[in-house]
N, C-alpha and C positions, 0 to 999 in steps of 0.2 A: 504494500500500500504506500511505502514512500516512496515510491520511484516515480521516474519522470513521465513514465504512461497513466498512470492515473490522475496528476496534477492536470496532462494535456486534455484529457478526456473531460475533465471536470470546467476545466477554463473554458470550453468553448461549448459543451454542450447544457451552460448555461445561459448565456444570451438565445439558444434557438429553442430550450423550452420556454422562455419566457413571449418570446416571439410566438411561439406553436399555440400558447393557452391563448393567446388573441386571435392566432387564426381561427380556432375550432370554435370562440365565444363569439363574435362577428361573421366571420365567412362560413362555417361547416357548425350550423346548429341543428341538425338533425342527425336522430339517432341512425336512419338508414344509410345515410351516406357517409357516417363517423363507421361502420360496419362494413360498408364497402372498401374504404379506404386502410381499416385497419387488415381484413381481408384479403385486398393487393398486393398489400408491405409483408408478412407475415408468412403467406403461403408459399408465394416462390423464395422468400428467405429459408423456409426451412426445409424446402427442396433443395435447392441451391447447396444448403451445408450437407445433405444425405448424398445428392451425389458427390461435391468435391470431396467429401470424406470416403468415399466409397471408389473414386477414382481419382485421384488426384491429382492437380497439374505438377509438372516438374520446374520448381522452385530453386535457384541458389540461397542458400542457407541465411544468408540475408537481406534476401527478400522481403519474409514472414511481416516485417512493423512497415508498414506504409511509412511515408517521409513527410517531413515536420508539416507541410501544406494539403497532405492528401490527408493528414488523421484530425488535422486542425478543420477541412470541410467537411469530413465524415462526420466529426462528432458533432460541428454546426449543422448538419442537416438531422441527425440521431436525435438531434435535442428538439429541432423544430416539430418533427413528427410526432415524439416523446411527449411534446407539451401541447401537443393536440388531440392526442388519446389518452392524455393524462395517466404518462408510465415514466420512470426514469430515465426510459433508454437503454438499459440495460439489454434488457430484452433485446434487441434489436442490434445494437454495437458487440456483444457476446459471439452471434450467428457468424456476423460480417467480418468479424476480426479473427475465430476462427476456421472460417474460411479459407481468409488469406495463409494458414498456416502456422498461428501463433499457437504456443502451448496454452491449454485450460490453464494451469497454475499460473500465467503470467496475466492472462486475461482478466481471472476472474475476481481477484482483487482490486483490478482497476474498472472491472466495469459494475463494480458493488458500488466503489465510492461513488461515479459519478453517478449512479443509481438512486442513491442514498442524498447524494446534494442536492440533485436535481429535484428529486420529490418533494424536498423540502421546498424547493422554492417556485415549485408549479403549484404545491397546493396554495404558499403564500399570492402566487400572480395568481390562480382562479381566486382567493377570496378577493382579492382588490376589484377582480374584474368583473365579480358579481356586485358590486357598487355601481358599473356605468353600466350593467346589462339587465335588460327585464326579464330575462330568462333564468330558469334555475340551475347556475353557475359556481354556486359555492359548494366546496368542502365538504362532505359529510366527514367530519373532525374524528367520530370514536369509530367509525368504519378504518378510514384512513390509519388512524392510530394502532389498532384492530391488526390491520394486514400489515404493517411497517414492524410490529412486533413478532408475527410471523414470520415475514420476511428476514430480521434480523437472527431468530433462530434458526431460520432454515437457512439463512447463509452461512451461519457457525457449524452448523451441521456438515452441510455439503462441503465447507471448505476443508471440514477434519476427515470424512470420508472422499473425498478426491484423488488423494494421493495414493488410494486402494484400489480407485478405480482404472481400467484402462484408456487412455486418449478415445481410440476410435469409438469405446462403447458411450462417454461420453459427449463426442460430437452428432453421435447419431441420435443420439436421447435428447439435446438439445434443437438438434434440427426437425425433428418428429413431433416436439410439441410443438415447434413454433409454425410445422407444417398443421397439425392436427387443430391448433387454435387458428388458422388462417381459415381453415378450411370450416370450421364450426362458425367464423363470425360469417362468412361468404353463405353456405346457408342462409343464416339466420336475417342477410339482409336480402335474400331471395323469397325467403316466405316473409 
């Protein structure tokens, strides 16, 4: 967590959720098209990791971290999406990074924190932005609370069982749900 991937992740995929919670509270205020859009991002992300994990491209060894302007855009667009489905990005920067070939252990530290900041400060810009919006745009505080505590265990968990697990079973396990929840909100904005 003190390395310089996780400070990068956090520095910049905080101005695009805070940009994201305005898009989604102004531009994208319906639940079916917040479904469709999380649906688009989601499905092929977690194809995309099942098969580069399953076939892999041939990498020079470092390759793996994207460079100082392609991880400084990824995590400003991570953030924007993030702050418009009101997630930290995790989710989504996790897939994308490993992907490209990084190790679980290097990633998942880095994509807790900005996880973890971000959330904090999308929940802060939706209560702000349920002030200028008629819509119901605020917080629900003890949900939120609720699942951040969750989440905080279940990252302490995973993080101690990780090291037991193998790379590929956990890239396919991550890619499978984030295919399996693409494909459940894709549904769900179909019916």
């Amino acid at each position: 967590m003190r390395g310089g991937l996780a400070r990068r992740l956090v520095l910049w995929t905080l101005p695009g959720v805070i940009a994201g919670a305005a898009v989604r509270v102004f531009a994208l205020p319906g639940q079916n098209l917040f479904r469709t859009l999380v649906a688009a991002l989601l499905l092929p992300l977690g194809l995309w990791l099942c098969l580069r994990t399953l076939h892999p491209a041939r990498q020079r060894p470092d390759a793996a971290e994207p460079s100082a302007p392609a991880l400084a855009a990824l995590a400003l667009a991570v953030g924007v999406v993030g702050g418009i489905y009101g997630i930290g990005g995790g989710s989504l920067l996790g897939p994308v990074l490993a992907a490209r070939g990084m190790s679980m252990a290097r990633i998942a530290p880095a994509t807790l924190a900005a996880t973890f900041t971000t959330s904090v400060a999308g929940a802060a810009a939706y209560a702000m932005l349920a002030l200028a919006s008629s819509g119901p745009v605020a917080p629900d505080w003890w949900l939120g609370l609720a699942c951040g505590l969750g989440g905080l265990i279940g990252g302490y968990l995973g993080a101690r069982l990780q090291r037991h697990l193998p790379e590929t079973a956990l890239r396919l396990l991550l890619g499978t749900l984030a295919a399996a929840l693409g494909a459940q909100y894709a549904v769900q904005a179909l019916s």
